[in-house]
N, C-alpha and C positions, 0 to 999 in steps of 0.2 A: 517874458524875454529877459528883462535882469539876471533871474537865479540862470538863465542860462550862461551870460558875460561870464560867471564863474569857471566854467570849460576853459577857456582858453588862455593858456601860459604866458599871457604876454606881462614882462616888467612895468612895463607904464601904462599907465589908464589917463585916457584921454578925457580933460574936464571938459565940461558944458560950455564953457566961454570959446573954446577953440570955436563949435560950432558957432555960436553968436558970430564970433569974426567972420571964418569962409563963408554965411548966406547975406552978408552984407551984399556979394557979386556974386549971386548966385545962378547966374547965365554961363561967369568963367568956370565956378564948380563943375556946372554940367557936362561944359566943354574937357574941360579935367577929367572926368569921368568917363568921359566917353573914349578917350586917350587910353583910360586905363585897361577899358573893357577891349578894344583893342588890340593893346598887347595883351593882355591877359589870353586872350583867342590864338594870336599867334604864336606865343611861347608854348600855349600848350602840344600845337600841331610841329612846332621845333622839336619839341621833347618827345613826341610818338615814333619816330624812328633812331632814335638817341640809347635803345635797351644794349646793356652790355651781354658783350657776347659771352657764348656762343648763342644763346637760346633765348628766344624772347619771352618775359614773365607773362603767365597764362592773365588776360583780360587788358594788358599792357594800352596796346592799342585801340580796340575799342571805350576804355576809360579813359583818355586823354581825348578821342575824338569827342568825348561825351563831354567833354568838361569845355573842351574850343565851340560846341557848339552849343552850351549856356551861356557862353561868354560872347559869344554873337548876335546870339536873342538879347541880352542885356544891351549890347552896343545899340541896336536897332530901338530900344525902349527910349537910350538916354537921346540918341539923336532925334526921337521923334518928341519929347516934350524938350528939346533945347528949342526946334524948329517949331515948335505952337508957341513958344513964348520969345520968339522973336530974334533969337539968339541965331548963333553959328559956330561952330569947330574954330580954332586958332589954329591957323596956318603954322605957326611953332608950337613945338611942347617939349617943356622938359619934365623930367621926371629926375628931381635930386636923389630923391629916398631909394627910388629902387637903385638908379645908378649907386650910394653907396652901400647897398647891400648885395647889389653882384661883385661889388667886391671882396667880398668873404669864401666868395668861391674861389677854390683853389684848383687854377687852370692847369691844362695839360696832367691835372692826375687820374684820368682816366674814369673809373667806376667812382671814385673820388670828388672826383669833379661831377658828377651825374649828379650824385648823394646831394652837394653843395647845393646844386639847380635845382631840385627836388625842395629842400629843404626854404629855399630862399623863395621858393614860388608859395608855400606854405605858409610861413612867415606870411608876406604881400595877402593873402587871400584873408586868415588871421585875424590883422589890422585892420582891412578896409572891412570884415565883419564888424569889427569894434567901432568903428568912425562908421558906418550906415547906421548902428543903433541909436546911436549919439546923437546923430544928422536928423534922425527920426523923430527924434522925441522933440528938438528944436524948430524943425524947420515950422513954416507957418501957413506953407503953402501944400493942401490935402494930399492935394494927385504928389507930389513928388515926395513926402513922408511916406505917404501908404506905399511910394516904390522904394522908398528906401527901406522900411521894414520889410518889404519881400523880399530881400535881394539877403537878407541876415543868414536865413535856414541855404539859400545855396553856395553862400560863403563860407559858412559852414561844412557844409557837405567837402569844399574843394579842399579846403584845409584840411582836415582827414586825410580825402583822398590821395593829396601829396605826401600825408607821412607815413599810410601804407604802401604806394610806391616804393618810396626810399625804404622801408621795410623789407620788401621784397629783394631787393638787390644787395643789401648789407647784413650783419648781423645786428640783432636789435639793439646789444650793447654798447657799439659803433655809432648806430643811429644815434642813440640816447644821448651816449657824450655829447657828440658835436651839435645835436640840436639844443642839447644844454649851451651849450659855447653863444649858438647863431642867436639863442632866446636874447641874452645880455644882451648880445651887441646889438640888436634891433631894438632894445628899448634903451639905448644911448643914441643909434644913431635918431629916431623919429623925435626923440627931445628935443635933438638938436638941427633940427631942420627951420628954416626960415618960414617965415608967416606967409600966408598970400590963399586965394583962394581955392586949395588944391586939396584933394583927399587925405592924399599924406605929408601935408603941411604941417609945422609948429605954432607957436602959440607968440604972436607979436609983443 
C-alpha cells in the first residue's frame, strides 16, 4: 500500500503522530466518519443531476449513483462498529476542512463552478485516502484498521472518478491548471486545521 501513497498529488503528507492523537477518542473519530460518509453519499447524489447542458456526459449518472452508493455501504459499516463499541453519532458536526475548501469554488460560474465541485470532491476523497492508510497502520484496534485499510482502494477509485468527471465537461488543460491551483491550497488549508478527533483534523 505505501508505494501506492506515491499516486496521489497531495502537498502535505500526514505524519503518524496526527494519528496517535485522533485514536486517543476514538468513538468521536467514528462518529466523524460517519459524518463524512454521509455527506460524501449525498454530494454525490447532489452532483448526479448538476451535468451541464445541453447533453448529459455518457455514464454521468450511473457513476455518481455508483459512488453514493459505496458511500452508503461505508456509512452503515462506520455506524455499525461505532454501535458495538458503545459509541453514538454526535447530534452536532462540523466539518472545518471541507467548509474551507468549498470555498475555492467559484459560485454562480456555471460549468465553472461544476469543475470547482468536481475537483473539491476529489481533493476530500484524496485525503481521507491518505489519513485511512495512516489511521491503518496506527490504530490498535484489528476490526477497525482492517476497515480502514479497505476503505484505501475505494477512495481511491472516487478520486479518479471525480477528475475524469471534471475531464469530461472541461478541457484537460483547464482541468489541469486549476486542479494545479486547488492541490496547494488543500495542502495549506488541512495544515492548518485545528487538532481534535476528526478525519480531517490538524496536528495539536
Amino acid at each position: 500500500m505505501q508505494s501506492q501513497m506515491f499516486e496521489l498529488p497531495l502537498t502535505y503528507s500526514t505524519p503518524d503522530r496526527w494519528a496517535e492523537q485522533v485514536l486517543r477518542q476514538p468513538l468521536l473519530l467514528l462518529s466523524d466518519h460517519a459524518y463524512l460518509e454521509k455527506k460524501a453519499a449525498s454530494n454525490a447524489l447532489e452532483l448526479m443531476n448538476r451535468w451541464p447542458e445541453p447533453v448529459c456526459p455518457e455514464g454521468w449518472v450511473t457513476t455518481l449513483a455508483s459512488v453514493a452508493r459505496d458511500e452508503a455501504a461505508h456509512l452503515s459499516s462506520v455506524a455499525r462498529l461505532l454501535s458495538q463499541r458503545g459509541g453514538k453519532l454526535e447530534r452536532l458536526h462540523k466539518n472545518p476542512y471541507a467548509h474551507d475548501l468549498r470555498k475555492l469554488v467559484r459560485k454562480g460560474g456555471g460549468t465553472q463552478e461544476l469543475l470547482d465541485r468536481l475537483l473539491v470532491s476529489a481533493l476530500i476523497e484524496a485525503r481521507s485516502c491518505e489519513r485511512f492508510e495512516v489511521l491503518s497502520r496506527a490504530c490498535c484496534d484489528t476490526e477497525i484498521a482492517q476497515f480502514y485499510r479497505s476503505l484505501w482502494g475505494c477512495e481511491m477509485s472516487h478520486y479518479t472518478v471525480f477528475l475524469q468527471l471534471a475531464r469530461d465537461i472541461m478541457p484537460q488543460s483547464s482541468v489541469e491548471q486549476r486542479w494545479s491551483e486547488m492541490i496547494h491550497a488543500e495542502g495549506r488549508i488541512i495544515a492548518s486545521q485545528p487538532a481534535g478527533p476528526r478525519v480531517h483534523s490538524g496536528l495539536g
